[in-house]
Each structure stands twice: as C-alpha cells, then as structure tokens.
N, C-alpha and C positions, 0 to 999 in steps of 0.2 A: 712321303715314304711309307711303304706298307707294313705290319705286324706280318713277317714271317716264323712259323715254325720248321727248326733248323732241321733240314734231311736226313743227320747222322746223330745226333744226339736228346733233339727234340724240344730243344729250348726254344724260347721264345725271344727277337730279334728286330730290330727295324735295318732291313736293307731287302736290296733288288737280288740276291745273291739266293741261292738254296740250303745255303750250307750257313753258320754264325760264323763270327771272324775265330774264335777260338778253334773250329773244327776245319776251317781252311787250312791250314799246315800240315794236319792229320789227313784230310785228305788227299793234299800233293803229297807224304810223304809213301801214303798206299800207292797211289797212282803209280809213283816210281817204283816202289817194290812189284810191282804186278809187270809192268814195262822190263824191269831187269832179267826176273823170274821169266816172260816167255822167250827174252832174247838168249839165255843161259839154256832155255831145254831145245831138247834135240828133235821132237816130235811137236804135233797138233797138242794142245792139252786142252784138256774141260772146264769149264765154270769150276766144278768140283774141287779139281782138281789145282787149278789154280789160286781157290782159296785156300785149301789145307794145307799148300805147300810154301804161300806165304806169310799166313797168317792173319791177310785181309778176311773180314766176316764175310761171305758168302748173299747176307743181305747188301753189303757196301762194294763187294765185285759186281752184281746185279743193279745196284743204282747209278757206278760209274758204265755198265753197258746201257744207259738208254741214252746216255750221250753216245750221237752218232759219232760225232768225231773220234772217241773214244774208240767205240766199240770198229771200228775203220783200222785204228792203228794198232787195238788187239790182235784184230786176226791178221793184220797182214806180218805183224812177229811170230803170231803161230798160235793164235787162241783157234781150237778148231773152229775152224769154220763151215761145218755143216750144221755150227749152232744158230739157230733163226733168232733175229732179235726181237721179230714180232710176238714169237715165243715168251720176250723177256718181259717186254712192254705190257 
C-alpha cells in the first residue's frame, strides 16, 4: 500500500484512494450539495458560482471536475458548459 497525501485536507495516509478515510464523507457530502444546487437552478451556472452558492471551496469544486465522470454529470444538470475542463486540468 502506498503513503498517500490526502487531496482535501493534506494529511498523510496509506490507501489507493486520493482523498483519507476521514475526508471521504466530506467529500460525498459536497458532492451532493453541488448535484442538489444545479438540479434546484434554473439556468447554466459557473465554477464561481456554484461554489458560493453552496459553500463548497472553489479549490474542492475544481478537484471534484477533473473527475470525468463528475464533471459529465455536472454539466449535463446545468454546470455551464461552455466551461473547458482542460481549462481545469
């Protein structure tokens, strides 16, 4: 098993994961807030915008868009998608 440094908090870890077991919860629970948040708005919204308006950090909305899968079922709820994710990457 390898010494990972956690993606969201920064600790240090042994597993295959990116995130530590502690900040897994936190980040399903973002995940759903962002998911709720663009199925609730009525328009495209922005990176921007969709952190300030849920309170996810805007660094941890950008980590969950390099996941492709993610960033697939943002925009198709309405994260604008004129946003490039190679832009994010």
């Amino acid at each position: 098993m390898n010494l990972n440094k956690c993606e969201r908090c920064g600790c240090f870890f042994a597993s295959k994961n990116a995130v530590c077991p502690n900040c897994v919860s936190k980040d399903e629970h973002d995940i759903s807030q962002l998911k709720n948040y663009l199925c609730e708005s009525d328009s495209a919204v922005s990176i921007e915008n969709l952190a300030s308006g849920t309170g996810v950090s805007l660094k941890n909305v950008n980590r969950f868009l390099q996941n492709k899968d993610l960033y697939t079922t943002f925009t198709n709820l309405g994260l604008d998608s004129e946003i490039n994710i190679n832009t994010i990457l």
